[in-house]
C-alpha distance (Angstrom), angle and dihedral (degrees) to the residues before:
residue distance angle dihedral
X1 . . .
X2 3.84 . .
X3 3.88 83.3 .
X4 4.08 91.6 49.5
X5 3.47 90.0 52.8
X6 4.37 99.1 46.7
X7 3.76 82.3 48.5
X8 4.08 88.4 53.8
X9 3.94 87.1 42.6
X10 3.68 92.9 61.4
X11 3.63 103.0 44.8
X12 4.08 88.4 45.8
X13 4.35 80.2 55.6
X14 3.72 91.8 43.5
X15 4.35 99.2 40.5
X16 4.05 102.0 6.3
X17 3.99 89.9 119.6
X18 3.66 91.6 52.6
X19 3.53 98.4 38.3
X20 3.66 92.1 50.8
X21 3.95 94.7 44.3
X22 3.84 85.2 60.6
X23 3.48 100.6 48.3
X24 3.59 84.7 50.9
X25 3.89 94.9 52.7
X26 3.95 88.5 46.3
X27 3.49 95.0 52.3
X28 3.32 91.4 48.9
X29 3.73 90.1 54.1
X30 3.27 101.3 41.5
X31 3.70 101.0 101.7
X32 3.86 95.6 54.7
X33 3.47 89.3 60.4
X34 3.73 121.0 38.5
X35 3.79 131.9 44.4
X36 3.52 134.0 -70.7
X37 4.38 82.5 -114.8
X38 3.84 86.3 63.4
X39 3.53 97.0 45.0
X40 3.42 101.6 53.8
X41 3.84 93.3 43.5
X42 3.93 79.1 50.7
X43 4.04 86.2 57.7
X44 3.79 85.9 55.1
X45 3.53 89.8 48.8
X46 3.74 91.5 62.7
X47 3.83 89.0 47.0
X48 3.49 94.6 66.1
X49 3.95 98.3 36.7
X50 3.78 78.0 61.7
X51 4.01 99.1 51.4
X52 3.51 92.4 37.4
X53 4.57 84.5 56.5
X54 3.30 81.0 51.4
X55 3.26 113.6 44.2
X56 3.96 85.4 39.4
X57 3.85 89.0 67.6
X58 3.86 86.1 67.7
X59 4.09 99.1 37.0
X60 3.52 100.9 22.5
X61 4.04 101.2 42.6
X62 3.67 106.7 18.1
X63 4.35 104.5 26.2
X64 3.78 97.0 -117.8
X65 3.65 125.5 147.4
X66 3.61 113.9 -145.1
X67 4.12 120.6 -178.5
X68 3.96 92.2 172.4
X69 3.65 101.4 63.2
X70 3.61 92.3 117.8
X71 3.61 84.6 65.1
X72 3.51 98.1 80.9
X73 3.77 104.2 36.4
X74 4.11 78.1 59.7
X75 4.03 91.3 48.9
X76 4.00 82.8 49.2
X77 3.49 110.0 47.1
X78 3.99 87.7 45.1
X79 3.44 98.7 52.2
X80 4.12 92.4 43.9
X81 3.96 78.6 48.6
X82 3.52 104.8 46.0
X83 4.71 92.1 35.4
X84 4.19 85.4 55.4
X85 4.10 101.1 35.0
X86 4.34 85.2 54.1
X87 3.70 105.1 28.5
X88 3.74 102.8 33.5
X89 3.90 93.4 -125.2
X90 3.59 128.3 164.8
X91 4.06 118.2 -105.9
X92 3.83 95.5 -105.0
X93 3.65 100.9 51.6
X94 3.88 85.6 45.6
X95 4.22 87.5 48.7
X96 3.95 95.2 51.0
X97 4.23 80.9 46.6
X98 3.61 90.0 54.7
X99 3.90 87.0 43.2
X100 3.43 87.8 57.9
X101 3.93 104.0 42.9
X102 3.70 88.7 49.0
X103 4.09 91.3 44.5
X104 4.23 83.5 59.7
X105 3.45 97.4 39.9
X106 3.89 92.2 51.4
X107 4.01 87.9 49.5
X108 4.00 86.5 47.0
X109 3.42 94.0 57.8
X110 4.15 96.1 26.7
X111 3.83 94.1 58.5
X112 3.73 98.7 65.0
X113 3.90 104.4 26.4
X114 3.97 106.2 42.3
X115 4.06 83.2 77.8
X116 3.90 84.3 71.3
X117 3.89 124.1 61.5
X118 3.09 147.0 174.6
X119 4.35 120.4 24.5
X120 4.16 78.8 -5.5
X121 3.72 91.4 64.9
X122 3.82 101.0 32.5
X123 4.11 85.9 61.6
X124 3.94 92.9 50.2
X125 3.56 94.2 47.2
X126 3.96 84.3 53.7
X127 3.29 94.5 49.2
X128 3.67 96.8 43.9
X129 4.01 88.3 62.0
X130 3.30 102.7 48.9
X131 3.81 87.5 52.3
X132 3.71 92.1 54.5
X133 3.90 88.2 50.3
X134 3.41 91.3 46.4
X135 3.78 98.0 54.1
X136 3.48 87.3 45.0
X137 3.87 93.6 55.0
X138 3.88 85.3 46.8
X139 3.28 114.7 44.2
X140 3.26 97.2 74.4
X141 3.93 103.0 169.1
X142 4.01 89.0 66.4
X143 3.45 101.3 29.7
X144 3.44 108.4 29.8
X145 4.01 87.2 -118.3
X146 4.31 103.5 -121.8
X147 3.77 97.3 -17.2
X148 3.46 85.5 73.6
X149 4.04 135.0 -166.3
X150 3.36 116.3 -54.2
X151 4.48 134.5 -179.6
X152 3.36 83.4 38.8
X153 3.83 101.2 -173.4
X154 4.46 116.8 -108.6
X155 4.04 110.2 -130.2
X156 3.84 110.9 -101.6
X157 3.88 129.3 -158.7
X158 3.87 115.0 -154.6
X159 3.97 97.9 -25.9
X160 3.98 89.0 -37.2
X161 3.60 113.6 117.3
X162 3.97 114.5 -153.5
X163 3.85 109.4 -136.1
X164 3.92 128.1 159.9
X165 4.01 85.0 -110.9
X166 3.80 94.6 68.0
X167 3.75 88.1 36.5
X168 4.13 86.6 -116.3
X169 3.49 100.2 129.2
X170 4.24 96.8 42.9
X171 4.05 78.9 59.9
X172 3.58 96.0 46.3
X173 3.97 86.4 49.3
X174 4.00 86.1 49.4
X175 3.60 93.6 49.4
X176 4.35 93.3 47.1
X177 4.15 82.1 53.0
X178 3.51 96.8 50.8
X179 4.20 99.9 35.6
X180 4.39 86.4 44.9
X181 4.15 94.8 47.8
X182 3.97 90.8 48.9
X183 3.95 83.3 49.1
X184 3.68 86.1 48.0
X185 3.80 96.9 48.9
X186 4.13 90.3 38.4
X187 4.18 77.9 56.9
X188 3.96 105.3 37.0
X189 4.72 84.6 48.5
X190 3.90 88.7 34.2
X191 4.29 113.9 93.1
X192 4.17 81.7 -103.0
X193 3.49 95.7 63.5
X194 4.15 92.7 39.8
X195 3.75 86.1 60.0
X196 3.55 94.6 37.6
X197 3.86 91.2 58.7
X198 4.03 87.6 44.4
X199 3.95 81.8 62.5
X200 3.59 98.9 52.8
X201 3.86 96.6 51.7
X202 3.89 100.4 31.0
X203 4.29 122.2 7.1
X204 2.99 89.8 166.4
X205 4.58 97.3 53.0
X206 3.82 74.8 50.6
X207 3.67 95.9 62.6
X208 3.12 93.5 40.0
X209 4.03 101.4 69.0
X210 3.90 98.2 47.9
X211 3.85 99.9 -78.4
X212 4.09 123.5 127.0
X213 3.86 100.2 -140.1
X214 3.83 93.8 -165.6
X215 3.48 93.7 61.8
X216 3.98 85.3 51.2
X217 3.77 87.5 54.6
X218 3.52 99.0 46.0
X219 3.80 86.8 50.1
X220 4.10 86.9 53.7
X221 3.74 91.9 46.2
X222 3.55 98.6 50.1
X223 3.68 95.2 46.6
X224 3.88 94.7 49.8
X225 4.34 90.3 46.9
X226 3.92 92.0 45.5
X227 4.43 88.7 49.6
X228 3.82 85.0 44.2
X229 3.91 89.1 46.9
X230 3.91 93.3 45.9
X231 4.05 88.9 48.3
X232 3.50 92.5 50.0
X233 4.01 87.3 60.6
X234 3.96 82.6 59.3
X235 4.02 90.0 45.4
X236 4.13 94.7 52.6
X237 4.22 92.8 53.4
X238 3.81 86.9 38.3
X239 4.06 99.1 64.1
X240 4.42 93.9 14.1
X241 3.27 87.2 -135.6
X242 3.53 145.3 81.8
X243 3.88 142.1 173.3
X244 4.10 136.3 151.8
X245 3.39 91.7 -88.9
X246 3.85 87.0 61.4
X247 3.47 90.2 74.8
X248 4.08 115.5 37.3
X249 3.95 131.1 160.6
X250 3.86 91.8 -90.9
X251 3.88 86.8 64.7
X252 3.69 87.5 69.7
X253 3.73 89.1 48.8
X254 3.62 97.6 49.4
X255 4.04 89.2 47.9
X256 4.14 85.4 53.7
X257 3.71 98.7 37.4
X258 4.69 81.8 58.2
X259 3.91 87.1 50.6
X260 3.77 94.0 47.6
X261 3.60 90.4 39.7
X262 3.74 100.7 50.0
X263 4.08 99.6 34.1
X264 3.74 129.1 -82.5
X265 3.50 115.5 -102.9
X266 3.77 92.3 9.3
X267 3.93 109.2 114.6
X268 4.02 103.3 -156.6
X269 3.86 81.9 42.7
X270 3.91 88.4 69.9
X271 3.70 86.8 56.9
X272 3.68 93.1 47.5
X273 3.72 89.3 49.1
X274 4.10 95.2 48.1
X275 3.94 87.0 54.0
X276 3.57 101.0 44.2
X277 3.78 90.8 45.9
X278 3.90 93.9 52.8
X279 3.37 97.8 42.2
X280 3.78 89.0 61.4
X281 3.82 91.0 41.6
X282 3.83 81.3 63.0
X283 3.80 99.4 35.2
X284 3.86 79.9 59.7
X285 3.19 108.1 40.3
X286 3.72 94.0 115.0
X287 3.34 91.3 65.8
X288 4.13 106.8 26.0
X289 3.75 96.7 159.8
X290 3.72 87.2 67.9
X291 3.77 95.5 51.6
X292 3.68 100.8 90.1
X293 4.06 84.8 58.3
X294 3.86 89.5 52.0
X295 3.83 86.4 61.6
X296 3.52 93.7 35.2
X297 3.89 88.4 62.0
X298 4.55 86.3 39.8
X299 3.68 88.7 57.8
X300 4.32 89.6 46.0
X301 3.85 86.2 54.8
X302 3.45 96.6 42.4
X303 3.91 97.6 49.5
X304 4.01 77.3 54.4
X305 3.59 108.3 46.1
X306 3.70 106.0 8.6
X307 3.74 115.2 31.1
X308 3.35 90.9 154.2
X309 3.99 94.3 60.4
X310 3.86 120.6 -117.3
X311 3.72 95.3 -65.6
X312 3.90 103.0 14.3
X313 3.45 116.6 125.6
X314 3.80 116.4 -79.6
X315 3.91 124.4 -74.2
X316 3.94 105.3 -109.8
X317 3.91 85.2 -145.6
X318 3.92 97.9 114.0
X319 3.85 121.4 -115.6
X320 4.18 115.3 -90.2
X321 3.71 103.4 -116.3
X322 4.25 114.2 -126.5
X323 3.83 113.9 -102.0
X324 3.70 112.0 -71.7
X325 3.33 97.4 21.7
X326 3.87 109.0 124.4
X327 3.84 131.8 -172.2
X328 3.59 127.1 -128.6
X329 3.84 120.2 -152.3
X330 3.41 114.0 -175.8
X331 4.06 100.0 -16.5
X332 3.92 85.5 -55.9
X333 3.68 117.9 100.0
C-alpha cells in the first residue's frame, strides 16, 4: 500500500496541475450531464467532505476522538431552520448564526471535557449527542418534537433561488468544499495547526516548552463544531426537512469512518473518504441495515493494509523485503 501510494505521489508531482484542472472542469460540468439522482447525492457528498474537515481538525490535527459530531451539524441546521422559517432571513445570515451557535456549543461542551481523553472523552461525546437529539425530539414548542420542520426555505442570491433543479445548490455545496479545505490547510500550515499536530503525537513535549495544550484543543474543537454547525445550515435547505431522526449516533460514525477512510490530517483524503462512503451508502441501499457492518469490515482492512487511510501520509513501518532478498549492512549480511 505504502508503495501504491509513492507511485500516486509521483504522478500527482509530475501531472497534479493537469489532473486538478480537469477535475475542476468536470465538476463544473457535472450538472449538465448527469441526473438530478446524482446531483443531489453529489450535494451530500459535499456535506460530508465538510464534517469530515471538520471533524479532521480534532482527529486529524489535534488526536481527539469525537463520537458526537453529529451533534452539532443537528444544532446547526435547526437553528439556520428555525432563525429563517420565523424571521424571514436569508440563508447566509442564518449559516454564520448556525456558525456561531455551534462555535458556543462546542466551547460549552470543550471547556470541561478536553481535560479527559481517550475512552473518557469518546463516552461524553456520545452522550452529548444523544442529548442534543433528545432535546430536539422533546422540545416540541421550538422544534416541533418528531414531526419535525418542514418548507424549510432554499438560499437565494439577488432574487435567484438555489435549488438542485437549476443545479444552484450542488454549486453552492462545491463552493463550501473548496472555501472550508483552504481554511483547513490555512489552519493545519498556520502556528495553530503546528501545535495542534505537537498535541496529537506528544501532549505532554507540548507542555513541556511553555504551551497550554487545552487551550489548543479547545481551539480545534470549537472550530470543527462551528464548520459542522455552518454545514448543517446547507444540510436543512438541501432535504426541506428536518426531524431527530435526521441526525442519529451512526451519523457520527459515518463522519469518522470518511476521516479514517480517506487519511487523518490529509485534506483531499476527506474528499476521498465522503465519496467512497456514499457510494457504498448507495451501493447498499438495498440492504441499509447492513451498512454499518460494510464499514465495520472497511475499517478491519484498513487497520491491516492501510493504517494510514487512502491518502494519509505513509506508514513509517518499513517495507517487507520479497523472499531471498537479503540486506547488507556494512559488507556483512
Amino acid at each position: 500500500m505504502n508503495r501504491i501510494k509513492q507511485i500516486w505521489a509521483t504522478a500527482l508531482e509530475r501531472y497534479g496541475k493537469i489532473l486538478l484542472a480537469v477535475l475542476a472542469v468536470f465538476l463544473l460540468i457535472f450538472p449538465k450531464i448527469f441526473s438530478m439522482y446524482m446531483i443531489r447525492i453529489s450535494c451530500t457528498v459535499f456535506c460530508y467532505a465538510v464534517l469530515a474537515l471538520s471533524l479532521n481538525i480534532l482527529t486529524g490535527y489535534c488526536g481527539i476522538l469525537s463520537m458526537g459530531h453529529s451533534a452539532f451539524f443537528c444544532v446547526g441546521a435547526y437553528a439556520a431552520a428555525l432563525l429563517m422559517i420565523h424571521t424571514g432571513c436569508n440563508w447566509l445570515i442564518a449559516a454564520i448564526f448556525a456558525f456561531f451557535v455551534a462555535a458556543l456549543l462546542g466551547l460549552i461542551l470543550g471547556l470541561p471535557t478536553l481535560r479527559l481523553s481517550g475512552s473518557f472523552l469518546v463516552m461524553v461525546t456520545i452522550g452529548f449527542s444523544e442529548i442534543v437529539r433528545t432535546v430536539a425530539l422533546v422540545w416540541k414548542d421550538l422544534t416541533n418534537g418528531p414531526l419535525g420542520i418542514k418548507n424549510i426555505p432554499l438560499p437565494s442570491i439577488g432574487g435567484f433561488t438555489l435549488s438542485l433543479y437549476n443545479g444552484g445548490l450542488y454549486y453552492l455545496g462545491l463552493f463550501l468544499v473548496v472555501i472550508f479545505a483552504l481554511i483547513c490547510a490555512a489552519i493545519k500550515y498556520s502556528k495553530w495547526g503546528r501545535v495542534m499536530h505537537g498535541i496529537k503525537d506528544d501532549e505532554l513535549a507540548v507542555a513541556m516548552i511553555g504551551l497550554k495544550p487545552t487551550n489548543y484543543k479547545i481551539l480545534a474543537f470549537v472550530l470543527g463544531s462551528a464548520i459542522a454547525g455552518f454545514m448543517g445550515a446547507y444540510y436543512a435547505s438541501l432535504l426541506g426537512f428536518i426531524d431527530p431522526s435526521t441526525f442519529t449516533a451512526d451519523m457520527s460514525r459515518i463522519i469518522l469512518c470518511a476521516v479514517l477512510l480517506g487519511g487523518m490530517g490529509s485534506i483531499p483524503g476527506m474528499a476521498i473518504g465522503a465519496v467512497t462512503i456514499i457510494a457504498i451508502q448507495e451501493a447498499f441501499r438495498f440492504a441499509m441495515e447492513f451498512r454499518l457492518v460494510v464499514f465495520g469490515l472497511i475499517l478491519i482492512l484498513l487497520m491491516k493494509y492501510a493504517p494510514s487511510g487512502l491518502v494519509g501520509a505513509p506508514s513509517k513501518k518499513p517495507y517487507r523485503l520479497p523472499k531471498g532478498v537479503e540486506v547488507h549492512h556494512g559488507g556483512k549480511q
